[in-house]
Residue frames as qw, qx, qy, qz and C-alpha x, y, z in Angstrom:
[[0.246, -0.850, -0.315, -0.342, -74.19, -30.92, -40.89],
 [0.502, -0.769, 0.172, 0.356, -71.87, -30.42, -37.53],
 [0.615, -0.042, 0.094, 0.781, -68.78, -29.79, -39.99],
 [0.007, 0.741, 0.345, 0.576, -71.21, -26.85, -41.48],
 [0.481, -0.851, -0.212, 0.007, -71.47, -25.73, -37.83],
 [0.793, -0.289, 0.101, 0.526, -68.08, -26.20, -37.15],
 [0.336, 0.253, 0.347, 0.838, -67.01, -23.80, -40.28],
 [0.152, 0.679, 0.276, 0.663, -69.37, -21.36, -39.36],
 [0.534, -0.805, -0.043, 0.255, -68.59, -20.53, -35.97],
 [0.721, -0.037, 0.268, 0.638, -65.03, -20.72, -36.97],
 [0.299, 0.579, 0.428, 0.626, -66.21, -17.80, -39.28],
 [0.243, -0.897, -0.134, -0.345, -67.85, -15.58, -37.23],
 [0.746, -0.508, 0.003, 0.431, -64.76, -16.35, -34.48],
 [0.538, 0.187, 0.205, 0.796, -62.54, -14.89, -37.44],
 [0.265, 0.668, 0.382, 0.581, -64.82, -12.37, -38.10],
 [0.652, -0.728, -0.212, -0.014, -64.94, -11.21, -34.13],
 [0.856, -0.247, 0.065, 0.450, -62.12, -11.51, -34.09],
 [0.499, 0.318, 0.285, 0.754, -60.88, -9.33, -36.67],
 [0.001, 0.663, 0.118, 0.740, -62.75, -6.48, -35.86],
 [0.639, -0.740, -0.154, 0.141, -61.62, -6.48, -32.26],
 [0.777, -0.028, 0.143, 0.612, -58.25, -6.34, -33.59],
 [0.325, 0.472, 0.417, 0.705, -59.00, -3.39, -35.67],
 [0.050, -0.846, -0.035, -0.530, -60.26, -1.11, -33.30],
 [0.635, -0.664, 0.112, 0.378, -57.36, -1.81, -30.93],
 [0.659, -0.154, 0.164, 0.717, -55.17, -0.85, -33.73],
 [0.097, -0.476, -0.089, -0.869, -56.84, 2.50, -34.74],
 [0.026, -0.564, -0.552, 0.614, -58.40, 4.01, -31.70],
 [0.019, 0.867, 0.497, 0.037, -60.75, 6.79, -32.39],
 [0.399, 0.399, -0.013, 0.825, -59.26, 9.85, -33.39],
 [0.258, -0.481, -0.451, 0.706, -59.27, 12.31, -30.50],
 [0.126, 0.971, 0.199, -0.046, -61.82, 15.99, -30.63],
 [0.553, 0.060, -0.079, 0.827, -57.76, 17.45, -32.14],
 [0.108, -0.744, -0.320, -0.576, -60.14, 20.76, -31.36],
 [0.583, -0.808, -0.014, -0.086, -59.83, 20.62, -27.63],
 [0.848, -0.025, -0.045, 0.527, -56.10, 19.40, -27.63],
 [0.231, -0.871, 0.171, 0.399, -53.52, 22.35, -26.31],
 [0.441, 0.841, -0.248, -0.193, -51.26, 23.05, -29.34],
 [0.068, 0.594, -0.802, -0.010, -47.92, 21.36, -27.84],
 [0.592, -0.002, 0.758, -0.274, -50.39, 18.07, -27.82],
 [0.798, 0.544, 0.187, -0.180, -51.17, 18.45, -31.68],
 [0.224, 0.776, -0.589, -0.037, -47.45, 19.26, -32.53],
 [0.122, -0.552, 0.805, -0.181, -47.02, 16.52, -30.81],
 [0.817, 0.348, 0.438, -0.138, -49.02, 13.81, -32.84],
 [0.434, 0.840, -0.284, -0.158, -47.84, 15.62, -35.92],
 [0.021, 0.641, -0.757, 0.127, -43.98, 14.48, -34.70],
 [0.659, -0.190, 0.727, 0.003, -44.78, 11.19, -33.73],
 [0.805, 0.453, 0.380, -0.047, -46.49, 9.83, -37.26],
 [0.588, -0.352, 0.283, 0.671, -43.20, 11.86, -38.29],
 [0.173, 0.750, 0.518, 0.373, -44.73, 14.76, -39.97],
 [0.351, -0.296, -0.278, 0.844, -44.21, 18.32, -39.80],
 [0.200, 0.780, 0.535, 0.257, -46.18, 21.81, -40.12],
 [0.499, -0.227, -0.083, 0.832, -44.13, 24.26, -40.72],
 [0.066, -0.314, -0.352, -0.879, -46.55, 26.42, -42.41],
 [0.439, -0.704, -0.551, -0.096, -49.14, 26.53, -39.36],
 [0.095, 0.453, -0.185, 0.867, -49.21, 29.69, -38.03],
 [0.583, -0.397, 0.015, -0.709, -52.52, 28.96, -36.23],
 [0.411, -0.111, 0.860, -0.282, -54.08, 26.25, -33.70],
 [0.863, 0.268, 0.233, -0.359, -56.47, 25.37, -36.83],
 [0.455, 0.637, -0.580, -0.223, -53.84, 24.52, -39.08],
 [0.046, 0.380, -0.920, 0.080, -52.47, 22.51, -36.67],
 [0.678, 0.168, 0.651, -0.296, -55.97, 20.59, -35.71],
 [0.786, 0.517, -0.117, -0.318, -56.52, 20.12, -39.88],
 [0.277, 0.639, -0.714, 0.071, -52.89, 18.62, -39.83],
 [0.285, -0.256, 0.884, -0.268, -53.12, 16.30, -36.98],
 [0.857, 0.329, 0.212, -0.335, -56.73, 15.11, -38.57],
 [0.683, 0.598, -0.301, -0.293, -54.91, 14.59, -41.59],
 [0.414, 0.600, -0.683, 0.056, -51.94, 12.58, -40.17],
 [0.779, -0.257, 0.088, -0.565, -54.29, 10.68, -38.01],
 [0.985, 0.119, 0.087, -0.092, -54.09, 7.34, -39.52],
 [0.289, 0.722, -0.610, 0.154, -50.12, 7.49, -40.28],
 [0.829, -0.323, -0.339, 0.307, -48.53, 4.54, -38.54],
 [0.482, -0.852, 0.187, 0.079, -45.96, 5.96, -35.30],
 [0.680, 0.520, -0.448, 0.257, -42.53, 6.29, -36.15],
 [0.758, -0.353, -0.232, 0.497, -39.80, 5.53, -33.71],
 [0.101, -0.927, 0.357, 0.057, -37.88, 8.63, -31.77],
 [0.484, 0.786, -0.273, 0.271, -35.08, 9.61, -32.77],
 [0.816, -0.318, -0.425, 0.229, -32.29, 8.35, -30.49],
 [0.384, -0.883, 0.024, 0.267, -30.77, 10.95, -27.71],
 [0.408, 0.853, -0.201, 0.257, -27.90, 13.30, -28.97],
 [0.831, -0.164, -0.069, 0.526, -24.52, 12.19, -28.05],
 [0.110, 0.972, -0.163, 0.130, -22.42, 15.28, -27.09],
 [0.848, 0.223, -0.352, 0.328, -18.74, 14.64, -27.29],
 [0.633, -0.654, 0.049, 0.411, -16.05, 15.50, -24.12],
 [0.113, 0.915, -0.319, -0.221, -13.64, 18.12, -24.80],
 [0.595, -0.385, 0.696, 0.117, -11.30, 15.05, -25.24],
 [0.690, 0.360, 0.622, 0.087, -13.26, 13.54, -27.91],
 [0.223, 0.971, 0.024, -0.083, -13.44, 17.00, -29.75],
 [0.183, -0.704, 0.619, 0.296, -9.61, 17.47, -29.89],
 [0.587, -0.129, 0.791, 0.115, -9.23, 14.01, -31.18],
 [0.506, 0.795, 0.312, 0.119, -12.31, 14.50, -34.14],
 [0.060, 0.967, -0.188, -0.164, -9.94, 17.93, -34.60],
 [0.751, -0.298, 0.589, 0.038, -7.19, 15.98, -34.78],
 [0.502, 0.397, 0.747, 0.180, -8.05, 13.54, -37.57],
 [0.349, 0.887, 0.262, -0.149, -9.54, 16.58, -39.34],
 [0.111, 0.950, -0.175, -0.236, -6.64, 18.36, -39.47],
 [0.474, -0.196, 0.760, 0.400, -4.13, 15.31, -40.58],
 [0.545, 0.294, 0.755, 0.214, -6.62, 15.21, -43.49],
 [0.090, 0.967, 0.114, -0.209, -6.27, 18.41, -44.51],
 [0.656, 0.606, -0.128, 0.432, -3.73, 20.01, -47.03],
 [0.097, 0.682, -0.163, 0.707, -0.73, 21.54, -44.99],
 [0.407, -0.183, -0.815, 0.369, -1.36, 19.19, -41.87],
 [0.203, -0.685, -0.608, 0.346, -4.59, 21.24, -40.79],
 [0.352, -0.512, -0.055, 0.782, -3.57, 24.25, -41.42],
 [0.599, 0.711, 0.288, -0.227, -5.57, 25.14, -44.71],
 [0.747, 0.588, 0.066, 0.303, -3.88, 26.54, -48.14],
 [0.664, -0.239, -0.054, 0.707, -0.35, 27.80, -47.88],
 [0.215, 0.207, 0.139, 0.944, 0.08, 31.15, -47.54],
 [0.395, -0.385, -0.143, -0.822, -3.38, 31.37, -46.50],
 [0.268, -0.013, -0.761, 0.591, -2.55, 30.19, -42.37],
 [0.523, -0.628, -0.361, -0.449, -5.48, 29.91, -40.02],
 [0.224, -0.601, 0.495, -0.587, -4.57, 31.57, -36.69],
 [0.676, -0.372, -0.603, 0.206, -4.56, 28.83, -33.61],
 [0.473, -0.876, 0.069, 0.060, -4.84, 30.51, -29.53],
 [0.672, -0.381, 0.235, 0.590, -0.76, 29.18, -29.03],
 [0.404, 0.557, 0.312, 0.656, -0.52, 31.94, -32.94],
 [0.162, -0.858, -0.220, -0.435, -2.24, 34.49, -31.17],
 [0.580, -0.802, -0.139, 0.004, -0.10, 34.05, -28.09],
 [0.564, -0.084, 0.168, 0.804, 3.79, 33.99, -29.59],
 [0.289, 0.726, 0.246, 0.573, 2.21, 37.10, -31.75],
 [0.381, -0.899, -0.143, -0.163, 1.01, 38.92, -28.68],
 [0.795, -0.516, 0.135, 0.287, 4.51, 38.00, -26.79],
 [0.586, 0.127, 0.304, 0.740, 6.82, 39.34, -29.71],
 [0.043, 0.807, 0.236, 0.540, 4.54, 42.52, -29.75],
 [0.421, 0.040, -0.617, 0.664, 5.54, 42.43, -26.41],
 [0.504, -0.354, -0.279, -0.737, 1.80, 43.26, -25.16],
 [0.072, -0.131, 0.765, -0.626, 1.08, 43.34, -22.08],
 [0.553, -0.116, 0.263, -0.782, -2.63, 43.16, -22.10],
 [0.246, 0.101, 0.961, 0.078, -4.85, 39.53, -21.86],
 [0.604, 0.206, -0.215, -0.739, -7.12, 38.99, -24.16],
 [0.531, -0.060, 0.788, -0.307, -9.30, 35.94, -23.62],
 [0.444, 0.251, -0.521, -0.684, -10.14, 34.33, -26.87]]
């Protein structure tokens, strides 16, 4: 008789249990009706969803309903912008791997600034042009 007890507390502990769990991991879905627009776009993007066809603010509340339950993806990680350094270098590399060391198909030369400045200097052009 006390294991019987034993096993059904146990039970209802699980069962308590579980469905505490469960409505910490869905919360109630928010009125998306009152929400300001860049607050539903911004569900939409997290659950990693997009609505490019919503013209309106209902579209976008029928959307966020809809992508509600989605698990959350992870952002995206911050754009790396390279230093004028790096850039040359990537250029560089590019242009060793290129027919003609960079310079594209023979015969068919892609101006560089130091092209544009022997040209100017043999026209014997006086004026600057900032390119």
């Amino acid at each position: 008789m006390f294991r019987l007890r034993a096993f059904v507390s146990l039970l209802l502990l699980a069962l308590v249990t579980a469905e505490d769990a469960a409505s910490v991991d869905s919360p109630a879905p928010p009125d998306f009706a009152r929400l300001r627009v860049k607050e539903l776009k911004e569900i939409i993007a997290s659950r990693g969803a997009d609505c490019v066809a919503c013209g309106e603010k209902a579209d976008l509340v029928a959307k966020a309903a809809e992508v509600w339950e989605l698990p959350l993806v992870k952002p995206a990680a911050p754009v790396h912008y390279e230093t004028p350094e790096e850039i040359e270098e990537i250029m560089q590399k590019l242009r060793k791997s290129m027919p003609n060391n960079g310079r594209g198909i023979p015969g068919f030369d892609v101006l560089t600034r130091e092209d544009m400045r022997k040209m100017r200097e043999k026209a014997g052009s006086s004026d600057k042009i900032e390119l």
